[in-house]
N, C-alpha and C positions, 0 to 999 in steps of 0.2 A: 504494500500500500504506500509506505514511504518511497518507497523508487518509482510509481506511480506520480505520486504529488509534485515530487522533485521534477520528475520529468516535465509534469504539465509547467509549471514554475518556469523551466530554464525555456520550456518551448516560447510559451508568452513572451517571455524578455525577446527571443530572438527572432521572432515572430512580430513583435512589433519593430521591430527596426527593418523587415521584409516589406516592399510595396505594394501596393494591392492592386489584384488584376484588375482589368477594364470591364467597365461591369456593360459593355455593349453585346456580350452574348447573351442567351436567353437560357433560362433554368433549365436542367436537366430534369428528362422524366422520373419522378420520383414515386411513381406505380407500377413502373414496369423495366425492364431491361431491353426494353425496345427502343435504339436510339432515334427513333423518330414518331415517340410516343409524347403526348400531350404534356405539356408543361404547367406545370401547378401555377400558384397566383404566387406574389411574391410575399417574402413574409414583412409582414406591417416593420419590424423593427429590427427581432434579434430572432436568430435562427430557436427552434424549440428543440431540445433532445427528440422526437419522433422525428421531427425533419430531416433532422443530422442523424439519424439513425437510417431513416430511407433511405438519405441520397449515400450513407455508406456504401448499402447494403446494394444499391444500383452500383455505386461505381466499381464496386471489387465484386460482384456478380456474383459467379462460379467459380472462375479460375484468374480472375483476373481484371486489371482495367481493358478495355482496347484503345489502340491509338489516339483513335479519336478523344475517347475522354482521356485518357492523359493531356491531351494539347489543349482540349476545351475548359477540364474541369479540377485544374491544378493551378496553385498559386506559381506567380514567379518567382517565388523562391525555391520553390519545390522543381522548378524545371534546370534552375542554376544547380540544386544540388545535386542533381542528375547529370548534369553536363560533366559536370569534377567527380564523377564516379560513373565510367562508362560502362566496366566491366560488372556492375552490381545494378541490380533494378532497386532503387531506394525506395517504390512505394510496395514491392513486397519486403523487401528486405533478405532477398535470393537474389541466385543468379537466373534462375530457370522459373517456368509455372507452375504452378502448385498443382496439387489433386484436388482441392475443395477448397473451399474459404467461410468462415463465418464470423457476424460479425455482433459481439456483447453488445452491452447495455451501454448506454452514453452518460455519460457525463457532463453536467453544463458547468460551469462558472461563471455566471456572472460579473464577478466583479473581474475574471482574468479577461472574459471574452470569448473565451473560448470553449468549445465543447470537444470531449473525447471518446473515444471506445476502446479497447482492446479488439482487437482482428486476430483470429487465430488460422493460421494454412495448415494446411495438412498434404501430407508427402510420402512418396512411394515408402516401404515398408513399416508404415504407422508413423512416422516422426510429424511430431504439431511443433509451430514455431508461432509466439507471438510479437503483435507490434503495435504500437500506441499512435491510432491515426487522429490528426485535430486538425476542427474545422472553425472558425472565427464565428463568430455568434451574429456579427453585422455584416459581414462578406455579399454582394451583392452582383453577380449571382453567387450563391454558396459553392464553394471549393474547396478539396480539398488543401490546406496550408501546411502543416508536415505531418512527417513519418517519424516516429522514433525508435527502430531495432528494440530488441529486447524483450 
């Protein structure tokens, strides 16, 4: 729980000094996995833990983001930390695709901004790997903002 906390903590700090994307794209469908599935309304003010829980659960699917939504639906920070780690996918926290994905309960704060889950993959001979994904509570459209390994 403490390496949880910490993590959200150090993410906020660094996370606010990150720019925030252009909010000229339109929400992602957050009922479906269908990327050309209708887009919700936008949220009045600050993202809700159900929100941030759907649009997880859309963005990392089954096995995965796809292209598309990495380019659409990541902050630009997330796209720089990717660039400085080519050989490592930073929003699974692999190198390869996973077998499954799912994704816990969220976590909102308030006061930090931000909202979180735990994501767990799952991998050929049983091995689960977790990662702490966060998404900014005002983000307009909602993005994923980081990854935290671990």
């Amino acid at each position: 729980m403490i390496k949880h906390v910490a993590a959200a903590a150090l993410a906020a700090c660094v996370l606010s000094l990150a720019p925030v994307a252009s909010a000229a794209a339109p929400a992602p469908p957050l009922s479906s996995a269908d990327e050309a599935g209708t887009a919700p309304a936008k949220a009045a003010e600050r993202h809700t833990a159900e929100e941030i829980h759907a649009f997880l659960r859309w963005f990392y699917g089954g096995t995965g983001p796809s292209p598309w939504q990495r380019e659409r639906w990541t902050s630009d920070y997330l796209k720089s930390k990717q660039a400085e780690t080519a050989d490592h996918d930073v929003l699974l926290c692999a190198q390869k695709e996973p077998l499954s994905i799912e994704v816990g309960p969220v976590t909102v704060a308030q006061s930090a901004g931000f909202g979180w889950a735990t994501v767990t993959t799952s991998w050929t001979g049983g091995a689960r790997q977790t990662l702490t994904a966060y998404v900014a509570l005002d983000s307009d459209p909602i993005e994923l903002h980081d990854v935290v390994c671990g």
